[in-house]
PDB file with SEQRES, HELIX, SHEET and CRYST1 records, atoms N, CA, C and O in Angstrom:
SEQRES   1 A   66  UNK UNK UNK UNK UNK UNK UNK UNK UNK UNK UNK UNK UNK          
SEQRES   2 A   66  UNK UNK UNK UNK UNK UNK UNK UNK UNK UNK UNK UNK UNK          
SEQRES   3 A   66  UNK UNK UNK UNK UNK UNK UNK UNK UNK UNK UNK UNK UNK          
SEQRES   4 A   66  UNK UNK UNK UNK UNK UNK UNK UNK UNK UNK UNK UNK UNK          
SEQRES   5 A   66  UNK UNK UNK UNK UNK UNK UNK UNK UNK UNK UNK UNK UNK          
SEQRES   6 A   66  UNK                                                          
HELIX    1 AA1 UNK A   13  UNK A   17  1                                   5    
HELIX    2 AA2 UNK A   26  UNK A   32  1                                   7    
HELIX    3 AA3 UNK A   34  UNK A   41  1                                   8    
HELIX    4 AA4 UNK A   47  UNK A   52  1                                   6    
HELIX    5 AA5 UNK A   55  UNK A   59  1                                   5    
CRYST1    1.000    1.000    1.000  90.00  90.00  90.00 P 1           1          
ATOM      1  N   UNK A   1       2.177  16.332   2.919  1.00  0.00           N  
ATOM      2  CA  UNK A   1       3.463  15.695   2.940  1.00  0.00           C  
ATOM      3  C   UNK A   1       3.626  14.978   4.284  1.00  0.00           C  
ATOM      4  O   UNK A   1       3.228  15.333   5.393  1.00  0.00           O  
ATOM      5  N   UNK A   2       4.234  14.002   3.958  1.00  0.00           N  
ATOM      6  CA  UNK A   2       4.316  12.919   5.424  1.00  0.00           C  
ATOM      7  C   UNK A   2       5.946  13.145   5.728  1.00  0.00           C  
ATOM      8  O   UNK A   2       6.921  13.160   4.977  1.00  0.00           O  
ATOM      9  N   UNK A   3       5.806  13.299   7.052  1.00  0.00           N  
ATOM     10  CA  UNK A   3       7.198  12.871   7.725  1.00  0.00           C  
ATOM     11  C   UNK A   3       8.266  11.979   7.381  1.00  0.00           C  
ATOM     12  O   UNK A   3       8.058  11.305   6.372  1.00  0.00           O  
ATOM     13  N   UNK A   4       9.414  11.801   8.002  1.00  0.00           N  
ATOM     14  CA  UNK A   4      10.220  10.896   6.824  1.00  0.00           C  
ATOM     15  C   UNK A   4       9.734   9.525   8.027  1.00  0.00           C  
ATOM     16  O   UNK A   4       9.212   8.628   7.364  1.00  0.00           O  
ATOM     17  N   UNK A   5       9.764   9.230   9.252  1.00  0.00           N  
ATOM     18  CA  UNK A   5       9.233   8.091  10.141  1.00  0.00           C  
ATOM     19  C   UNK A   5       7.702   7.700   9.471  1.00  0.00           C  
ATOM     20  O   UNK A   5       7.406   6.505   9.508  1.00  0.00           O  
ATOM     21  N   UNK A   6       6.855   8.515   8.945  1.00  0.00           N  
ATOM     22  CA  UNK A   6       5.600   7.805   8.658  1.00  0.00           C  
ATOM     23  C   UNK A   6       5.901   7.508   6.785  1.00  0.00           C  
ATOM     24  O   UNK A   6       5.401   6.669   6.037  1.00  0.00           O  
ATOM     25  N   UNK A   7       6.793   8.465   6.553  1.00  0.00           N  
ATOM     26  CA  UNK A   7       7.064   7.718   5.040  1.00  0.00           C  
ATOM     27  C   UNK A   7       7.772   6.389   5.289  1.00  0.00           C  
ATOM     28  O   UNK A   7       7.323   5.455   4.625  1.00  0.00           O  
ATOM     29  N   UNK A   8       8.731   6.127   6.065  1.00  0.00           N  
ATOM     30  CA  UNK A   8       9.555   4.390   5.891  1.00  0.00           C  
ATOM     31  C   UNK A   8       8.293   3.895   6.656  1.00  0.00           C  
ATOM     32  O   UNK A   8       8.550   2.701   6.809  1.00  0.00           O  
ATOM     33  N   UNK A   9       7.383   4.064   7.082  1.00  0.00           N  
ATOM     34  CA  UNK A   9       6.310   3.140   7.763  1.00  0.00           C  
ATOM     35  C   UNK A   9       4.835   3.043   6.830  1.00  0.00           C  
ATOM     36  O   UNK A   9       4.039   2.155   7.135  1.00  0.00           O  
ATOM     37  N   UNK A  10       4.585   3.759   5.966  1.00  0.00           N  
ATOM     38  CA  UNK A  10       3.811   3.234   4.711  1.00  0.00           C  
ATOM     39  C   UNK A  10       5.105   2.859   3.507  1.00  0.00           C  
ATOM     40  O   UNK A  10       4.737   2.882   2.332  1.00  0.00           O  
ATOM     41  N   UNK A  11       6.099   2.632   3.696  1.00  0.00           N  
ATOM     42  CA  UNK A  11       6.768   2.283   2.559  1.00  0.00           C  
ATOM     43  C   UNK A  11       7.420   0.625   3.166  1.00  0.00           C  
ATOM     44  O   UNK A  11       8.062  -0.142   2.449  1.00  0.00           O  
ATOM     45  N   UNK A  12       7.109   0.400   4.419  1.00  0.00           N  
ATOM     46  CA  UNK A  12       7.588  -0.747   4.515  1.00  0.00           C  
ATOM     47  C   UNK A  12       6.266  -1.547   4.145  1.00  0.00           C  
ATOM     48  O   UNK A  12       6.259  -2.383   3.242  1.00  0.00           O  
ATOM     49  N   UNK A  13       4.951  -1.177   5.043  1.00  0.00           N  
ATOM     50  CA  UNK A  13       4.000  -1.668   4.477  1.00  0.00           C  
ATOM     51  C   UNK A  13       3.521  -2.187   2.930  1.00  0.00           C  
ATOM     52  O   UNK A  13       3.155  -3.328   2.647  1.00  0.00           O  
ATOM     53  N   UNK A  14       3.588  -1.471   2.364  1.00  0.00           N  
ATOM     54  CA  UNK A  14       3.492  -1.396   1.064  1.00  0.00           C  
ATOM     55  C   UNK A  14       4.569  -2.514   0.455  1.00  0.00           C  
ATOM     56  O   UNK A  14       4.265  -3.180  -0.534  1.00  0.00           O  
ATOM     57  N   UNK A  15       5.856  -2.663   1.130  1.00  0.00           N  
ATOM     58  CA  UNK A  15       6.319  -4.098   0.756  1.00  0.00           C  
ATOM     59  C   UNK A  15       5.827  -4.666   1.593  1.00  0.00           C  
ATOM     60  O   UNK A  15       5.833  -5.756   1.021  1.00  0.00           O  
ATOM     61  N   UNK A  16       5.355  -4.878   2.570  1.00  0.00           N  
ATOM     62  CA  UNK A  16       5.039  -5.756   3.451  1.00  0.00           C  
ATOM     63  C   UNK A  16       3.691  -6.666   2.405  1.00  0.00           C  
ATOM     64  O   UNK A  16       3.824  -7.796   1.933  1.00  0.00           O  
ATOM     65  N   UNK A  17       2.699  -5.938   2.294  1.00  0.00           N  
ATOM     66  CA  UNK A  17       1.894  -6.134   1.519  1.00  0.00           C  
ATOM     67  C   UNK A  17       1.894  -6.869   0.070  1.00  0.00           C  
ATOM     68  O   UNK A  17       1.059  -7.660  -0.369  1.00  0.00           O  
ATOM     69  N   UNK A  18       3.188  -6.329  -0.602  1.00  0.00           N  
ATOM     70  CA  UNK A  18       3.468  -6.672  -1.482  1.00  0.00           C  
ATOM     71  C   UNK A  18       4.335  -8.096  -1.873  1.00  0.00           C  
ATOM     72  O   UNK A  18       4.745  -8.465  -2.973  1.00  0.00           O  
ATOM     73  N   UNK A  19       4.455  -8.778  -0.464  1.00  0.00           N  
ATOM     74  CA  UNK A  19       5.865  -9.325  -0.739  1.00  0.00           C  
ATOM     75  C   UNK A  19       5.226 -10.719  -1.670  1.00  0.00           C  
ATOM     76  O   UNK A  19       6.115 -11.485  -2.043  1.00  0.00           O  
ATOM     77  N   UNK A  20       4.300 -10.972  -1.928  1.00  0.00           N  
ATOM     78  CA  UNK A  20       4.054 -12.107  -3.061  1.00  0.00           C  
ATOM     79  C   UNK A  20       3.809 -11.450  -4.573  1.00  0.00           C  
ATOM     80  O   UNK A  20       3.693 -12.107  -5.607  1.00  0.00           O  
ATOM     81  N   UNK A  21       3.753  -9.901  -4.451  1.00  0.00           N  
ATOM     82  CA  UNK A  21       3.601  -9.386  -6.171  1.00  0.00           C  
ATOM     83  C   UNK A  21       5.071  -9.239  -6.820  1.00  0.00           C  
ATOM     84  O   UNK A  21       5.938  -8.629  -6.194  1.00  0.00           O  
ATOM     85  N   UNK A  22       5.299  -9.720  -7.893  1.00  0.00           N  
ATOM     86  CA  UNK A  22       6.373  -9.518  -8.377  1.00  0.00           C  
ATOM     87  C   UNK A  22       6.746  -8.392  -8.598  1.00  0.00           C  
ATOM     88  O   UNK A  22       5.925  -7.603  -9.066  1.00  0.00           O  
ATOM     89  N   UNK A  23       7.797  -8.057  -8.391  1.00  0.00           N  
ATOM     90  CA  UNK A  23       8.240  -6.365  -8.896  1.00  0.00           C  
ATOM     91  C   UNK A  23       7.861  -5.650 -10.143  1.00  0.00           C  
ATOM     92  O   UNK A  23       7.688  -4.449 -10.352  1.00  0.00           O  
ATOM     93  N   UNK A  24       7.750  -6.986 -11.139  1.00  0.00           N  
ATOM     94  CA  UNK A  24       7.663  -6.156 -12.346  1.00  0.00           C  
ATOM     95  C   UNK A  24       6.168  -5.732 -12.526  1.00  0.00           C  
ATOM     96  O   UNK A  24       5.774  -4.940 -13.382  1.00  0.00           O  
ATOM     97  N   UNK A  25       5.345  -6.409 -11.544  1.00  0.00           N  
ATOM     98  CA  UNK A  25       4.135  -5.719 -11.721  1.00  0.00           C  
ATOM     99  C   UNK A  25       3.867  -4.653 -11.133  1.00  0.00           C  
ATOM    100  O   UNK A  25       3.181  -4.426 -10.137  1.00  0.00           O  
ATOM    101  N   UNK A  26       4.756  -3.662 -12.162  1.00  0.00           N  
ATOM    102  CA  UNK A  26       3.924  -1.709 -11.322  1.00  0.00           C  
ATOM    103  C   UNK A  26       2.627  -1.609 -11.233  1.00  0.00           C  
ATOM    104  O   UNK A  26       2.272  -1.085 -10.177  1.00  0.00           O  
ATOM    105  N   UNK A  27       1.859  -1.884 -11.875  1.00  0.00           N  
ATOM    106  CA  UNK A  27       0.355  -1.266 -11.881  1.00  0.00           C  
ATOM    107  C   UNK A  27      -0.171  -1.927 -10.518  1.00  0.00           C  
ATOM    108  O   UNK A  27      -0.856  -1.277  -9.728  1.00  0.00           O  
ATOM    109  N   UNK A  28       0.204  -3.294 -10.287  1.00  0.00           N  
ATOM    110  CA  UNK A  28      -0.449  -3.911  -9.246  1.00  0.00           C  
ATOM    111  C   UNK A  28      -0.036  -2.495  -7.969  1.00  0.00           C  
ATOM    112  O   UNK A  28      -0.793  -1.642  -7.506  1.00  0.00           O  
ATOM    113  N   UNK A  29       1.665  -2.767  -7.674  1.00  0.00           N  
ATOM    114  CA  UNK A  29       2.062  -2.479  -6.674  1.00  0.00           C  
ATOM    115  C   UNK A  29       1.814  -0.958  -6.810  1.00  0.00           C  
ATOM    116  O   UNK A  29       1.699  -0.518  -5.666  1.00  0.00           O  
ATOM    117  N   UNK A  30       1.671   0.115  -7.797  1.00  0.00           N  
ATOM    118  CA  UNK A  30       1.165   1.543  -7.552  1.00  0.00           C  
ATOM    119  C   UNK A  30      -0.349   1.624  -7.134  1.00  0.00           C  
ATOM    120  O   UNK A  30      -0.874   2.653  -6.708  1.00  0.00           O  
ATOM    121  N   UNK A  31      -0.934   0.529  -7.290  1.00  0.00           N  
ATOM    122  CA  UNK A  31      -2.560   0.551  -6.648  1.00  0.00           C  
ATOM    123  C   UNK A  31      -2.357   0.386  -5.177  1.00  0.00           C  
ATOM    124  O   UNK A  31      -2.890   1.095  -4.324  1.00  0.00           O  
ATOM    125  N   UNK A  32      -1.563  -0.581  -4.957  1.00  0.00           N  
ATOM    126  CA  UNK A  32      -1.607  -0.940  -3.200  1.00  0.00           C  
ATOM    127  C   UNK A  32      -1.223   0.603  -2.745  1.00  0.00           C  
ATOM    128  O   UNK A  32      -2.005   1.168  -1.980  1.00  0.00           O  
ATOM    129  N   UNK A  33       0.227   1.455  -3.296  1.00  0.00           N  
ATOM    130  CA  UNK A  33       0.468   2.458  -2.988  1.00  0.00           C  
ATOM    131  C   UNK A  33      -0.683   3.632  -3.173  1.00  0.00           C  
ATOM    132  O   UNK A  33      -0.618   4.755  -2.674  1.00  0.00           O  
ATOM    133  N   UNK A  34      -1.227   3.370  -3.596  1.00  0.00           N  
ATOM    134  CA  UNK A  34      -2.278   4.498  -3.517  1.00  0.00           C  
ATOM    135  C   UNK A  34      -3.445   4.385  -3.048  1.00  0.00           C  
ATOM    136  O   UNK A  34      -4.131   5.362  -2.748  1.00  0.00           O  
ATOM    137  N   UNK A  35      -3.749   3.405  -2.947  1.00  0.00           N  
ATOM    138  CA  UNK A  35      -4.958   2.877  -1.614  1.00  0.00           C  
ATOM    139  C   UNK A  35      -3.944   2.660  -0.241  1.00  0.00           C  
ATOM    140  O   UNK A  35      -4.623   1.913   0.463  1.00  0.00           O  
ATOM    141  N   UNK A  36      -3.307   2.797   0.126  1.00  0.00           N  
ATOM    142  CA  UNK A  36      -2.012   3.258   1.694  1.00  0.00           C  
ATOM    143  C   UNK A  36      -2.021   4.610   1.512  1.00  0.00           C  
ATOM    144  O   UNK A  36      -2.315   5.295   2.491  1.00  0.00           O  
ATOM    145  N   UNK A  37      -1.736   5.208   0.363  1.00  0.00           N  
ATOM    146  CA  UNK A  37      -1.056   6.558   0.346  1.00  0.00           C  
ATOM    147  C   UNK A  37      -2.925   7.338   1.071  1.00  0.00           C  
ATOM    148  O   UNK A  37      -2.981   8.088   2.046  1.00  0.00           O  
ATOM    149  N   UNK A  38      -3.800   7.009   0.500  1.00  0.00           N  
ATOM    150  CA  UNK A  38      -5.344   7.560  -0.055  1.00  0.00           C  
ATOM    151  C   UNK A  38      -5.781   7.564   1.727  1.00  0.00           C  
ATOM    152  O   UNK A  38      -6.475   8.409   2.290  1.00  0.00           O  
ATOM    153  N   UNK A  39      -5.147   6.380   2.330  1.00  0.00           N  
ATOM    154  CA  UNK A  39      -5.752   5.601   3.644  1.00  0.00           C  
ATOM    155  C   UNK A  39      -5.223   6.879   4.438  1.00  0.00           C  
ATOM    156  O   UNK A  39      -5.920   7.692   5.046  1.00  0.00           O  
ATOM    157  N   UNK A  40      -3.504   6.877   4.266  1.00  0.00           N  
ATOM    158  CA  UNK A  40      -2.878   7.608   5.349  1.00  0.00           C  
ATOM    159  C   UNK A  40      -3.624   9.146   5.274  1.00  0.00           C  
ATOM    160  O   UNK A  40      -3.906   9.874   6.226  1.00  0.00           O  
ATOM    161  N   UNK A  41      -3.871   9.419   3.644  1.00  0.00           N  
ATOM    162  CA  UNK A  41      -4.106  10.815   3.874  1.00  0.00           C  
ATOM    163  C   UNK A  41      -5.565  11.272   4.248  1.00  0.00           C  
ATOM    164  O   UNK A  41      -5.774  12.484   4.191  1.00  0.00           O  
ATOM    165  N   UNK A  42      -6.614  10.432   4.628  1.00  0.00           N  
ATOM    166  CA  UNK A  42      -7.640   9.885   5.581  1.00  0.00           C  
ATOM    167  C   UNK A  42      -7.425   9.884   7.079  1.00  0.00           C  
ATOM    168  O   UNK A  42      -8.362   9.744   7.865  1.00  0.00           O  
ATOM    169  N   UNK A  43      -6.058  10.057   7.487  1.00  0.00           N  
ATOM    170  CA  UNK A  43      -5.559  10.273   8.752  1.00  0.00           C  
ATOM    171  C   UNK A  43      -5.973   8.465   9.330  1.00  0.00           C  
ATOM    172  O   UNK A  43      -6.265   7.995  10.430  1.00  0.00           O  
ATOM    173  N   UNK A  44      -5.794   7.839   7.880  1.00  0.00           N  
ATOM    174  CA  UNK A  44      -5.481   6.240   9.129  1.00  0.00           C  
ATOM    175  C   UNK A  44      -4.352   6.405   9.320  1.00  0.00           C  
ATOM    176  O   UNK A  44      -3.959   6.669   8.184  1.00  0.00           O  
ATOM    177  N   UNK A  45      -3.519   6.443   9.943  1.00  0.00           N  
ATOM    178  CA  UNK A  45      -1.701   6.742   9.921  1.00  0.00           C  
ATOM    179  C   UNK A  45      -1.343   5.171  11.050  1.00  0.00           C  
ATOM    180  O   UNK A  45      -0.203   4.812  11.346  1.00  0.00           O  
ATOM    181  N   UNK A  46      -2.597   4.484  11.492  1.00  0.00           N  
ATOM    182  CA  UNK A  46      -1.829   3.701  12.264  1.00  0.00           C  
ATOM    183  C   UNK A  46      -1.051   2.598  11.441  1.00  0.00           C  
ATOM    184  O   UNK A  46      -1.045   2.757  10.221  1.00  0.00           O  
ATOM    185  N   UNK A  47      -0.453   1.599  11.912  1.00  0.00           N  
ATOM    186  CA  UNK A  47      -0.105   0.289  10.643  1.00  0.00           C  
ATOM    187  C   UNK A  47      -1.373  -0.391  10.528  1.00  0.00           C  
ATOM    188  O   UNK A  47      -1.644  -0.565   9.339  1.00  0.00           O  
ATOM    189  N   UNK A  48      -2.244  -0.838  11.305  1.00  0.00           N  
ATOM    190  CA  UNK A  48      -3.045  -1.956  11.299  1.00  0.00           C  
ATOM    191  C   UNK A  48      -3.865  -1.331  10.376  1.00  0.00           C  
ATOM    192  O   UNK A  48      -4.431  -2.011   9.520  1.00  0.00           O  
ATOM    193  N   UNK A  49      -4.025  -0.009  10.432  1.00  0.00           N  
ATOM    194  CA  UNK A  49      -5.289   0.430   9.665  1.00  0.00           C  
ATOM    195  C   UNK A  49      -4.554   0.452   7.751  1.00  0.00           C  
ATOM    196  O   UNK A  49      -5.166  -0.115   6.846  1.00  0.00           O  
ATOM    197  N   UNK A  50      -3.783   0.887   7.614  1.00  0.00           N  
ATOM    198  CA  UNK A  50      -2.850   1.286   6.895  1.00  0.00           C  
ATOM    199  C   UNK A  50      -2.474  -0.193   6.253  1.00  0.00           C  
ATOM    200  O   UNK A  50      -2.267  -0.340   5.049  1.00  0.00           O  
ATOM    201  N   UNK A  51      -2.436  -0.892   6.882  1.00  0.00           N  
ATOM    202  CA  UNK A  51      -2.012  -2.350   6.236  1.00  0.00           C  
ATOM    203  C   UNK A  51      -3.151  -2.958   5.830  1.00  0.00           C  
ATOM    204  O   UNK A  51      -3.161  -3.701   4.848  1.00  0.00           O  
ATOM    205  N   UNK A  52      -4.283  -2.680   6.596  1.00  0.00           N  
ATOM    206  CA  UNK A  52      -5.816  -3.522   6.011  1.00  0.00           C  
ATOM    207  C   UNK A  52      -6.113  -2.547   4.624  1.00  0.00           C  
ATOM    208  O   UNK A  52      -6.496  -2.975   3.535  1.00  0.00           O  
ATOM    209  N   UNK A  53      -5.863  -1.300   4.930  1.00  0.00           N  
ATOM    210  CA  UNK A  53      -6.202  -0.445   3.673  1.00  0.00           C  
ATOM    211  C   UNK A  53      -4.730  -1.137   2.571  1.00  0.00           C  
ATOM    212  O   UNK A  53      -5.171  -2.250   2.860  1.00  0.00           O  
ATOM    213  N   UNK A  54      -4.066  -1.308   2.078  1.00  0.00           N  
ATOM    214  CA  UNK A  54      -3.161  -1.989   1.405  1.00  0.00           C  
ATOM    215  C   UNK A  54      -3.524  -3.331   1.282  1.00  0.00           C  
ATOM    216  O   UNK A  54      -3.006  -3.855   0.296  1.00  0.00           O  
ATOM    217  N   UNK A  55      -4.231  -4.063   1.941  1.00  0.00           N  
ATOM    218  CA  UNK A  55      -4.715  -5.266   1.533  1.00  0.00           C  
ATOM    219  C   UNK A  55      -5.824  -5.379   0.856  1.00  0.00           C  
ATOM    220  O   UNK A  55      -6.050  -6.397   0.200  1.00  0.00           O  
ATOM    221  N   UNK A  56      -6.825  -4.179   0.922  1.00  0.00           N  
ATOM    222  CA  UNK A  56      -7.549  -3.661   0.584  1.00  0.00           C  
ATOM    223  C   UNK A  56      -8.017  -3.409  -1.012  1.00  0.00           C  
ATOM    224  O   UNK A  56      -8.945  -3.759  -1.742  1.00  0.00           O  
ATOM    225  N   UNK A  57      -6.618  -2.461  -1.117  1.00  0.00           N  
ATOM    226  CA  UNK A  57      -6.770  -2.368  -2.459  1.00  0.00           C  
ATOM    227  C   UNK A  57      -5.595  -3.562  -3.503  1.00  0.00           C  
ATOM    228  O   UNK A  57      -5.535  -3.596  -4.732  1.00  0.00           O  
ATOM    229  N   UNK A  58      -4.777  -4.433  -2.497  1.00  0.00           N  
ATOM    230  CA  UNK A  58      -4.668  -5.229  -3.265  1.00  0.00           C  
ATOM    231  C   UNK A  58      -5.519  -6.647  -3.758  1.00  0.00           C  
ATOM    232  O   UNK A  58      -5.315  -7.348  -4.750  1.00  0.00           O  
ATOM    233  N   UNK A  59      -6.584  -6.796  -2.642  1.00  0.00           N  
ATOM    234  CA  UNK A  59      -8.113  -7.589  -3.440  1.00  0.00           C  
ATOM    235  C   UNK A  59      -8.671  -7.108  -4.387  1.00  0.00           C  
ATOM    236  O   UNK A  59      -9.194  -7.796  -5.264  1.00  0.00           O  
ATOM    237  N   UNK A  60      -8.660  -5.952  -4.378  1.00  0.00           N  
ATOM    238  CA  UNK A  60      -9.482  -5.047  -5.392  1.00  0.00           C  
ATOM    239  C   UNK A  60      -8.598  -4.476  -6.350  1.00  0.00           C  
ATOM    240  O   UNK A  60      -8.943  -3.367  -6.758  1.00  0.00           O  
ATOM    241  N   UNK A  61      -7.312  -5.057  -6.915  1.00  0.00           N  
ATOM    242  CA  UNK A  61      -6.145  -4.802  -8.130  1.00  0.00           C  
ATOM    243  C   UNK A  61      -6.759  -6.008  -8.929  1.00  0.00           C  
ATOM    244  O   UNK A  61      -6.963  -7.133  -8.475  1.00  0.00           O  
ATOM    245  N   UNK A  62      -7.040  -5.525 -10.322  1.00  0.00           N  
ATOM    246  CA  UNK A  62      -7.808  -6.513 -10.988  1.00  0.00           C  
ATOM    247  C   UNK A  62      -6.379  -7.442 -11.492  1.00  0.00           C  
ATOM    248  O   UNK A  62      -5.167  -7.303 -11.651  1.00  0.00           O  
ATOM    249  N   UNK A  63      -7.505  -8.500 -11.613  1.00  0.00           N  
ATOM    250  CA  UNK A  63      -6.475  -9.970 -12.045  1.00  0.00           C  
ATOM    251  C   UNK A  63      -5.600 -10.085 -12.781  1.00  0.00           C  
ATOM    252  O   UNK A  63      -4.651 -10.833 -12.548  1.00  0.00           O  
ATOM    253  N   UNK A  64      -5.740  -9.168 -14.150  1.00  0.00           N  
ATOM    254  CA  UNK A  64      -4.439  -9.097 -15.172  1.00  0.00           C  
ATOM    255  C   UNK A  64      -3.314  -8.141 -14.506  1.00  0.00           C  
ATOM    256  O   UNK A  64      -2.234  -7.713 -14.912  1.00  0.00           O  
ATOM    257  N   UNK A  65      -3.837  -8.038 -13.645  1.00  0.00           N  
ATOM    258  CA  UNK A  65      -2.183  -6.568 -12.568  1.00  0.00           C  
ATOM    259  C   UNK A  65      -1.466  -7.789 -12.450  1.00  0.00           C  
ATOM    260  O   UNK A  65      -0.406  -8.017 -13.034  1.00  0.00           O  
ATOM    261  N   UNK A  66      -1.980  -8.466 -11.788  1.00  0.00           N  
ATOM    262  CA  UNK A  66      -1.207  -9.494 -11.008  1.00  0.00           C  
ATOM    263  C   UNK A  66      -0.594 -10.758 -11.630  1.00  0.00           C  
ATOM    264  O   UNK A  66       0.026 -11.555 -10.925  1.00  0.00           O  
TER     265      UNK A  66                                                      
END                                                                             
């Protein structure tokens, strides 16, 4: 379980990341969250690392997510 400061800091990311996927695409945006969530619990906890891992798995969210 993450802190509530490192939860609003993978949850801003995660929009940060997100801000060109449309909302209605969950599947896209629960992949980014779980390649961040997967990263942090890897002990990347920084942003930079944490944000490349979220960019990460949003290259790698296949094309019909999006």
């Amino acid at each position: 379980m993450f802190n509530s400061e490192t939860t609003a800091l993978l949850r801003s990311i995660l929009e940060e990341v997100c801000h060109d996927v449309d909302r209605t695409h969950t599947a896209t945006r629960a992949h980014v969250a779980a390649g961040i969530l997967a990263a942090a619990g890897r002990g990347l906890i920084t942003a930079d690392d944490v944000r490349e891992a979220g960019r990460e798995a949003l290259r790698c969210a296949p094309t019909k997510w999006r």
